[in-house]
N, C-alpha and C positions, 0 to 999 in steps of 0.2 A: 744655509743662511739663517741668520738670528732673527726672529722675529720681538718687534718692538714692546717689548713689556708693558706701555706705560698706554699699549689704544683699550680703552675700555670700552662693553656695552652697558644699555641703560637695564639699571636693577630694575626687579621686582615693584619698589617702591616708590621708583619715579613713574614707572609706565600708569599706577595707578592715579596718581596724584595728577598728571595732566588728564587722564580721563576726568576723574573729577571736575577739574577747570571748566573742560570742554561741556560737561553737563551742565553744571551750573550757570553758564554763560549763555546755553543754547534756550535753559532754562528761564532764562531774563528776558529772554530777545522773543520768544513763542506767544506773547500775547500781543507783542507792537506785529510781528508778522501776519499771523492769525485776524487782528481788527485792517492789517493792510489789505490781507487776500480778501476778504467780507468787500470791505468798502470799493476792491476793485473789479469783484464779478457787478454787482450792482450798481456802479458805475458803468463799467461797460454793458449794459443790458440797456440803460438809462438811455445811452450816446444812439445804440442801434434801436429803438425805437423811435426815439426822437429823428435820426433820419428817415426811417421808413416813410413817417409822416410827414417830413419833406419830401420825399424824391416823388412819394404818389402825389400829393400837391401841385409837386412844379409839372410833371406829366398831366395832369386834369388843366391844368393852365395853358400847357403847350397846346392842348389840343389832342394831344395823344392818345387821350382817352374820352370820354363825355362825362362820365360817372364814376366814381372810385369809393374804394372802400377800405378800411383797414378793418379788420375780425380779429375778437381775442377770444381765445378757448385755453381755459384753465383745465390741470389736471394735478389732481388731489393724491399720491403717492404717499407711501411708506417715509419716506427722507424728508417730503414737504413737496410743497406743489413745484408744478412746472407749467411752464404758459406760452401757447403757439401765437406768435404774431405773423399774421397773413394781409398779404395787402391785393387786393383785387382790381380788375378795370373791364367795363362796361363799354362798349365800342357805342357809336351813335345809332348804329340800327336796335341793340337794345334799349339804349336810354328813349329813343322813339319809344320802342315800346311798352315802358313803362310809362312813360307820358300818356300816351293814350290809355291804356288800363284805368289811367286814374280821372282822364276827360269821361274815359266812355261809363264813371262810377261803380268799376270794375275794385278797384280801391279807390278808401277817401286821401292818399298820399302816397306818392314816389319813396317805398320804404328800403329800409338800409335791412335786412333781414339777413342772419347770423348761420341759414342755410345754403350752403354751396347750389344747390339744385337750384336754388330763386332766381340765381344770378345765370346758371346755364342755360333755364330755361326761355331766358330773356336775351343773348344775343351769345355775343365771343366772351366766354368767361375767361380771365384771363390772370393767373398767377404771378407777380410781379418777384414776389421774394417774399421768403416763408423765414422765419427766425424761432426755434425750438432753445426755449431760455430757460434756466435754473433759478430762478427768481421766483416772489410772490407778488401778486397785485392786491388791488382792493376789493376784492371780489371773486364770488367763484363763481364758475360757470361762464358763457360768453356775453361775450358783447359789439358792439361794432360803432365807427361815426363814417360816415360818407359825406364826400363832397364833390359841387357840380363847379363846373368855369364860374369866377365871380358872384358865387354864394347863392347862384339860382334857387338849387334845391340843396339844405344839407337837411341832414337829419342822422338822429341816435337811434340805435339797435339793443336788443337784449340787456343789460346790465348796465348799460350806459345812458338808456333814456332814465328819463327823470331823478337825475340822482341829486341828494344832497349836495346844498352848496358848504361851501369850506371857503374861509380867508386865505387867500392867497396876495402878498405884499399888503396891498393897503384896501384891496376890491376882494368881492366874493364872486366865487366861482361853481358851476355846475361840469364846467368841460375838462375834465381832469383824467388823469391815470397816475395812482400812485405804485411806485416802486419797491420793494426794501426784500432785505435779504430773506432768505428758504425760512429757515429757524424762526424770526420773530413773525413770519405769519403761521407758520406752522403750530406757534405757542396761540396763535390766535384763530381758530378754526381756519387755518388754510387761507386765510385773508391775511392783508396787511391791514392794521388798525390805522382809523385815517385820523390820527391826531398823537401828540404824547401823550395825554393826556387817558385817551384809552390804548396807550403801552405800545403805538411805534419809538422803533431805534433807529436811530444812525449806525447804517448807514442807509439812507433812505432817500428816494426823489420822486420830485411829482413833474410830470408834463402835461400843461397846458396849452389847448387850442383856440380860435375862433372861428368861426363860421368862413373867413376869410381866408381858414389855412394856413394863419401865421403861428409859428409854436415857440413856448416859449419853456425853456426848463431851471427847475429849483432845485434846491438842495435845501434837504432838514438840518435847522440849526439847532442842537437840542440844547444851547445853553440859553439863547433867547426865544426857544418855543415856538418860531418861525420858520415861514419856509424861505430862504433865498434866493434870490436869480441868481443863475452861472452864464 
């Protein structure tokens, strides 16, 4: 049988020429994917914190619990930090007993303390859901905010009591946690810098609380230097 003279394969000098293409074009496309992948680990970090701090909420409302807590413990790595979100619950025989400790002037206040043992030692310590993130916060080291049914008692732990306030929309704020990616806190001692101004990026968010446990989350706008509601 005759085979057909005229099937050819690809030369040398096409196989090159569409490598080329494909580099070039992979070449164009690696920083629109690259700011995509940033914006959606920090995004997604954003989403599950911000639930954490509802679901412990709506359980401290239910009744489910007396006492809650959300704990942050940062960890300062080679790559850039990393930070465990832990949300805890206090059963009514503990929160009794913190009540009392603080009648009997054993402490001057029903404290949110950033030690697991405080909390065990005080009734049913209770693990709700543990979130191990690739993200930076605004801070290193820990910190905690606790809430009781209807704002009996809240109060701030470790890194989170007494902080700067920051504008947020049109009001200033002390109840915050900002977000942003590995790298630009990395660039910033393992923090995230809490404004543009001292050198956070987008892709970057802050969530905001009240005492009431209503949360509300933003997004950095870095061409109008704001933070947004989402």
């Amino acid at each position: 049988m005759q085979q057909d003279q005229n099937i050819k394969g690809f030369t040398l000098l096409e196989i090159l020429v569409v490598v080329a293409i494909i580099a070039i074009v992979s070449a164009a496309g690696y920083p629109s994917f690259s700011k995509w992948s940033k914006d959606r680990a920090v995004r997604n970090a954003a989403d599950k914190v911000t639930t954490m701090l509802r679901n412990i909420n709506s359980n401290v409302q239910r009744g489910s619990y007396a006492y809650v807590q959300v704990a942050i413990y940062t960890h300062n790595l080679s790559g850039g930090p990393k930070v465990d979100f832990i949300t805890r619950g206090l059963s009514t025989r503990g929160y009794t007993n913190l009540v009392k400790q603080r009648n009997s002037g054993a402490i001057s206040e029903i404290h949110c303390s950033v030690k697991s043992n405080d909390w065990q030692n005080n009734g049913n310590k209770e693990i709700n859901f543990h979130e191990k993130l690739e993200v930076g916060i605004h801070f290193s080291g820990s910190g905690s905010v606790c809430f009781s049914k209807n704002a009996a008692h809240y109060r701030l732990g470790g890194k989170l009591y007494n902080q700067p306030n920051i504008k947020v929309d049109t009001i200033t704020s002390s109840r915050y946690i900002i977000i942003c990616n590995r790298g630009n806190a990395k660039r910033n001692s393992n923090k995230c810098p809490t404004s543009k101004q001292n050198g956070l990026e987008a892709p970057a968010y802050l969530i905001e609380w009240t005492r009431f446990g209503q949360i509300t989350r933003y997004r950095l706008n870095e061409k109008a230097n704001a933070w947004t509601r989402l």
